[in-house]
Structure formats: C-alpha cells, structure tokens
C-alpha positions as CSV (number, residue, x, y, z in Angstrom):
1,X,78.9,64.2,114.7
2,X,78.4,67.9,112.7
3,X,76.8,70.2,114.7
4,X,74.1,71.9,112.7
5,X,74.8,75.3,112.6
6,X,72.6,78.5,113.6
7,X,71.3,80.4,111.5
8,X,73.6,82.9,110.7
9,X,70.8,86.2,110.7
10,X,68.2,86.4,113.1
11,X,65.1,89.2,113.0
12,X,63.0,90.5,115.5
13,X,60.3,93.0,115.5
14,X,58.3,94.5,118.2
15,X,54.8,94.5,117.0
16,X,52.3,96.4,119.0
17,X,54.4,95.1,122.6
18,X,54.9,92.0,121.5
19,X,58.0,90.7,120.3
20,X,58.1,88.6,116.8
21,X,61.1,86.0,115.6
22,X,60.6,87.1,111.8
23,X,60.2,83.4,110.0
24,X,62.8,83.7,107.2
25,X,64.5,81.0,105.1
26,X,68.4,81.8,105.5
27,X,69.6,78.7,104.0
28,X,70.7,80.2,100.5
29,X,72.3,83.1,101.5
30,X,74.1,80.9,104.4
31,X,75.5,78.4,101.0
32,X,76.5,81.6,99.3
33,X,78.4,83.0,102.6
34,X,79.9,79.8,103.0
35,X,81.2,79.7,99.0
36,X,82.0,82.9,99.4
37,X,84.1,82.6,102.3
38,X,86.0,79.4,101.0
39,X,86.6,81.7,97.6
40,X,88.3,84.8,99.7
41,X,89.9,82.7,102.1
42,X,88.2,84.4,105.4
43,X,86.6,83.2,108.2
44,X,83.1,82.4,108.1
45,X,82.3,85.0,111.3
46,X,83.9,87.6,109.3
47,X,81.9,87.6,106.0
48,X,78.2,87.2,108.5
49,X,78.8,89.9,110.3
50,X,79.8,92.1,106.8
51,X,76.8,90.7,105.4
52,X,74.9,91.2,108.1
53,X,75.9,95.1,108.2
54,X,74.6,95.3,104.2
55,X,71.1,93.2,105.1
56,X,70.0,96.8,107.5
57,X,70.2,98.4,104.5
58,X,68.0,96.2,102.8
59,X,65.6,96.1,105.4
60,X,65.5,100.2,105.9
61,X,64.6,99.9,101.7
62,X,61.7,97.5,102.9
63,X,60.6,98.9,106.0
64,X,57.8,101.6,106.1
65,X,57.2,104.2,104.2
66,X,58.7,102.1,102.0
67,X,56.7,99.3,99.8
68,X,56.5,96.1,100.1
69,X,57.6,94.6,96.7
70,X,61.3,96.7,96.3
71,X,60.3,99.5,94.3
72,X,61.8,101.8,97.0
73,X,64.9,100.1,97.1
74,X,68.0,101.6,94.3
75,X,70.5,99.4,92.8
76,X,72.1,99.3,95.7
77,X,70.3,97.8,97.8
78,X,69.6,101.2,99.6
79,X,66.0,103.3,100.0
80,X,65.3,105.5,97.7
81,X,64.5,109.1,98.0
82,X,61.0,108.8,97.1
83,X,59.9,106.1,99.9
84,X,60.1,109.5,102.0
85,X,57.7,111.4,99.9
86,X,55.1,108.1,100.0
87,X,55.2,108.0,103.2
88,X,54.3,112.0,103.5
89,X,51.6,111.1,101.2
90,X,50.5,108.4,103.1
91,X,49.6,111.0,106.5
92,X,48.4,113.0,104.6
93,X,45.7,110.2,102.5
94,X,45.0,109.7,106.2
95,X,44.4,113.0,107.8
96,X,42.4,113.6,104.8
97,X,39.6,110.5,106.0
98,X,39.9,111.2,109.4
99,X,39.4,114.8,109.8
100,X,36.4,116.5,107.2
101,X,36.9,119.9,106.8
102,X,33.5,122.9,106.6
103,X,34.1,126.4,105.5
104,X,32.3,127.7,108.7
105,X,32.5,129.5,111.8
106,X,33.9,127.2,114.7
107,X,30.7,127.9,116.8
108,X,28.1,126.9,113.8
109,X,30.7,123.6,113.1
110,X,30.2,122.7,116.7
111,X,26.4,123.3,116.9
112,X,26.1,121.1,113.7
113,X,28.2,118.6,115.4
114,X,26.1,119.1,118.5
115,X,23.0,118.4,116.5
116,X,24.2,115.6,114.6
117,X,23.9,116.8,110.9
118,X,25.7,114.5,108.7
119,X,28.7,115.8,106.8
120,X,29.9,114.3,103.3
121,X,33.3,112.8,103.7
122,X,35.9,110.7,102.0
123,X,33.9,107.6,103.7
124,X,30.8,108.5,102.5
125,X,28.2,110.9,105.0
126,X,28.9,110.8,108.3
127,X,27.5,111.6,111.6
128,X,30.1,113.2,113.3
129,X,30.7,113.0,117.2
130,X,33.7,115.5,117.8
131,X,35.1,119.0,116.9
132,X,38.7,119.2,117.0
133,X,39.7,123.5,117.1
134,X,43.0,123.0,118.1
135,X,46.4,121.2,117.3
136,X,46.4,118.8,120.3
137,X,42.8,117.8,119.4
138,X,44.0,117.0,115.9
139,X,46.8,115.1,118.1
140,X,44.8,113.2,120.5
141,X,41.9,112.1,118.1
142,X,44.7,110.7,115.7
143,X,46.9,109.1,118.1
144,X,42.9,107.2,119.3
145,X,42.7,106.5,115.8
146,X,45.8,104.8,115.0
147,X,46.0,101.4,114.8
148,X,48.5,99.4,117.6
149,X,50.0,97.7,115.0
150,X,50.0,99.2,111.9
151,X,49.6,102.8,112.6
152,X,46.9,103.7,110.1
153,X,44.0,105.1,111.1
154,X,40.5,103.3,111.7
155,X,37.9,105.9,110.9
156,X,35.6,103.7,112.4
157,X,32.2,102.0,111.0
158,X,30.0,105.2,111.6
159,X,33.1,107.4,111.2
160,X,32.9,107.4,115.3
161,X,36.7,108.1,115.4
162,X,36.4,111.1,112.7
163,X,36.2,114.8,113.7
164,X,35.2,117.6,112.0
165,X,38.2,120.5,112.2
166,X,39.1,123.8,109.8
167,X,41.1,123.1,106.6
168,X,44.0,125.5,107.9
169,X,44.7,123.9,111.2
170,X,44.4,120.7,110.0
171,X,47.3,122.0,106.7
172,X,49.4,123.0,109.6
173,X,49.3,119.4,111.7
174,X,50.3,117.6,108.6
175,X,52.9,120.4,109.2
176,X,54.1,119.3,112.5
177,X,54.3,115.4,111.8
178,X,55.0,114.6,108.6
179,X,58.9,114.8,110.4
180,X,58.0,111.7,112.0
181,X,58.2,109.8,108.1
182,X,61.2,107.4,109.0
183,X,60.8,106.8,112.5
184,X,60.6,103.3,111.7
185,X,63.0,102.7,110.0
186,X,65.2,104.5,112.8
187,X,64.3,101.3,115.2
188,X,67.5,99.7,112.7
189,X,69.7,102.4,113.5
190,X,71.4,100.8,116.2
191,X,72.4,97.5,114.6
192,X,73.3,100.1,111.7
193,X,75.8,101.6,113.7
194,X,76.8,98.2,115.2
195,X,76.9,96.7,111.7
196,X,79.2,99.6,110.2
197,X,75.9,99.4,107.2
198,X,77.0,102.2,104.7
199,X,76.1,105.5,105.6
200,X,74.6,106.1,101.9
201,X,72.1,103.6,102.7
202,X,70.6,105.3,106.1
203,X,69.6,108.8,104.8
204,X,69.2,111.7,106.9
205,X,65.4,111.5,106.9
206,X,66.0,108.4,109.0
207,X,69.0,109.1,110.8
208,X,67.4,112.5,111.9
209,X,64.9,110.6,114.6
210,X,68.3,109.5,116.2
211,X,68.9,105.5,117.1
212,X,65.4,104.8,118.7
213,X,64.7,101.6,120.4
214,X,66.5,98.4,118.8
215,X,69.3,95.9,119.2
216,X,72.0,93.8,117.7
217,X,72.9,90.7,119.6
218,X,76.2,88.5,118.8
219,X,75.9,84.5,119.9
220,X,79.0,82.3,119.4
221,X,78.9,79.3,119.5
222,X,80.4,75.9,118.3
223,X,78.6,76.4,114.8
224,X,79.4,79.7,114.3
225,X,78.2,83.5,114.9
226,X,74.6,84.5,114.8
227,X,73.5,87.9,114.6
228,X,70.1,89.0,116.0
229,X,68.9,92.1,114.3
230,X,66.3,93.9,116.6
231,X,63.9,96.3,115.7
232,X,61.8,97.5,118.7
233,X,59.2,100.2,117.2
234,X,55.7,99.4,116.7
235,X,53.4,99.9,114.1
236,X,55.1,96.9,111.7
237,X,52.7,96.1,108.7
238,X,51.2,92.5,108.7
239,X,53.2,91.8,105.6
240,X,57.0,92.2,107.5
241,X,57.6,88.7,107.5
242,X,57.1,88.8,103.6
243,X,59.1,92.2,103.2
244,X,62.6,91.0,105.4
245,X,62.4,87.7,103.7
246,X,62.6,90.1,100.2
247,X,65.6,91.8,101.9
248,X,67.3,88.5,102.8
249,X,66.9,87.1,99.0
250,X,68.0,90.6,98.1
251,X,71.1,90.0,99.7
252,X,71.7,86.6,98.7
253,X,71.4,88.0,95.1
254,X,73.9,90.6,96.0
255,X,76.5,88.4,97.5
256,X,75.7,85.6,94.8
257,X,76.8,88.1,92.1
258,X,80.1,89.4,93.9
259,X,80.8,85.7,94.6
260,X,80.6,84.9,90.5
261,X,82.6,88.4,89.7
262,X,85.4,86.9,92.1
263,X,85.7,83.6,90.6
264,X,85.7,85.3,87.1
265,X,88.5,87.3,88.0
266,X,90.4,84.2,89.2
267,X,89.5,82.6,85.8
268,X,91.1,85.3,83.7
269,X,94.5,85.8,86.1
270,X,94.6,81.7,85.7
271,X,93.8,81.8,82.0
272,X,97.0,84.4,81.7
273,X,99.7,82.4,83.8
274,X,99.0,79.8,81.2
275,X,100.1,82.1,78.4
C-alpha cells in the first residue's frame, strides 16, 4: 500500500498567543519538487529542504511591512528595499491618529484636556481623555492602543485611546521606534539560518533585531521529510494565510522555471550528440 506522504512545508504563526497551522495547498510545488528531483537525479529530502531554505525568503517579501499582493517582493524572490520605508510610513500614519498635536503651553493643553474641550483630529473632533508630556507616555498609550493581533492602533470610537501630546516629542518617538520596522519578519530568522536562505534576501533591517522567537522543525518519516517553518511573533495580519500561500505559489513558479531551463539544456546537449 503507498503511504501518502506529508506535506513537504509546514507553517506556523503565533498570532496574539495562539499558535496557527497556516492552511496552504502544497500539492503543486510538491509535483514540481518531485520532477524536479527525478530530472537532477537527487534525493527527494535534499531538494525540500533547499526549497524550503528559498520559501523564508519569500515569506520575509510577504510578511509585514511588506504588502500583501508581492509588490515588495524583487525578481528574486527577495524583499525589496522599499517594504522598509512603508512600513516607517505606516507608524508614522498611526502616531499621526493617535496622538493630535496643539501649539500650546503643556499646562493650558492639560487644563483643556481637563475640561473636556474637543480638539480637531484626523478622526474627526474629539474629546480627549489624556495628556501624554513625556516619551514613556507616548509609549504606554501606544503600546494600550495596539491591537493583540495586528498591531495597529484602535483610536477607539470616541477617540478614548487618543492623547493629546507636543508635535516635537511626538517627531522624536517616531524617532525611537521606527527601528523596530522588521521585527517581524526577524521571527523567520532562525529557520533562515537553519535553512542556509540567501543572505541577499534577509537585509540588514531585519537581521538587525537578531533571531527573535521562531523555529524550524525536521520530521522523517516513511514518506519523506517535512519541514515546519515557525514564526513565533505576534501582531500577524488577518490576511497571512493568503500572503504564505502567495509565497508558496511564488516558489513553485520559481522551481517550475529552473525545472524547464534544466530539461532545455538536456534537450540541446541531446540534440548535439545526434550531430
């Protein structure tokens, strides 16, 4: 009797404590390993786990800041340089809601506050509830204000998570954190290193955060190796299960082409024997 045989990737994500099997169709790119394979003449272990180490890449180019439909990801298969910039854009589009700005004296911005005068903000005008005059109230109000498991911010219905702060402090926390762009991505670091994935397609605005929480998991068994790929960070966008199954058909594609390029060159070395 065949045994069917695992799948030869596995995902997981840690979403807001919770860990996630990613729902992906492997199928294809398992038929294209397996041609492949047959083509080179190598074991079937030894082209998954090779495949495997080029599939982090991919899923760094659709992980966070990174969009969702591939536009951050170069020929390659890598990130591009400019995922890093949307995501800096993307604390600052939310620092911007959360935290109004007034030309004023602290003490008049507090009494204001105090006496619930409504200030115009990107939301519309809102009563605002807090003052923040310092970097760690800029930090505690937004780390309250971040979702568990998306990471944006929820200004909340009456703005109740908002804060009124100066235009200079809040400048110089964008400061502080916009280093953080690529943490996410970091949570595929390990199985990067693991993997051997090309060092062009981990940039140093990733690597920088160091190999944060994450795994890479080798099973064998009687059908073959599986991989699980690990990624243990929060904050994961509803849409991940749409954005690895991208990266997965982005690899296929990959592999599809280097499989045709291979029998084309054994096409043209068997077309000049014959001569």
């Amino acid at each position: 009797m065949k045994i069917p045989r695992s799948p030869p990737v596995v995902l997981v994500v840690d979403r807001g404590g919770d860990m996630f099997d990613i729902d992906v169709d492997t199928s294809n790119l398992e038929r294209v390993m397996r041609d492949f394979a047959k083509q080179a003449n190598k074991e079937m272990d030894e082209i998954v786990e090779k495949q495997a180490g080029m599939l982090v890449g991919h899923l760094i180019a659709l992980t966070p800041p990174a969009a969702a439909k591939s536009q951050a990801m170069n020929d390659s298969g890598g990130v591009k340089p400019e995922a890093r910039k949307r995501g800096e854009n993307r604390i600052k589009a939310d620092l911007a809601v959360l935290f109004p700005t007034a030309r004023m004296k602290p003490e008049n911005a507090k009494a204001m506050v105090k006496a619930g005068y409504q200030f115009g903000t990107r939301r519309g005008r809102k009563t605002l509830k807090m003052y923040a005059e310092s970097i760690s109230d800029l930090r505690r109000i937004h780390q309250l204000a971040r979702s568990k498991s998306t990471g944006r911010v929820r200004t909340g219905t009456t703005g109740q998570n908002m804060a009124l702060t100066r235009a200079a402090l809040k400048n110089q926390y964008f400061k502080m954190i916009k280093g953080d762009v690529g943490i996410l991505s970091a949570g595929w670091m390990r199985a990067a290193r693991k993997l051997q994935t090309a060092k062009g397609k981990t940039p140093t605005w990733i690597t920088r955060h160091g190999t944060k929480p994450g795994a890479t998991e080798f099973r064998h068994s009687k059908s073959g190796l599986t991989i699980t790929i690990r990624n243990k960070m929060p904050y994961f966008p509803k849409d991940y299960a749409r954005r690895f199954q991208r990266a997965i058909d982005r690899r296929e594609y990959g592999l599809k082409t280097a499989l045709q390029a291979m029998l084309d060159r054994k096409a043209r070395r068997a077309t000049q024997r014959m001569k």
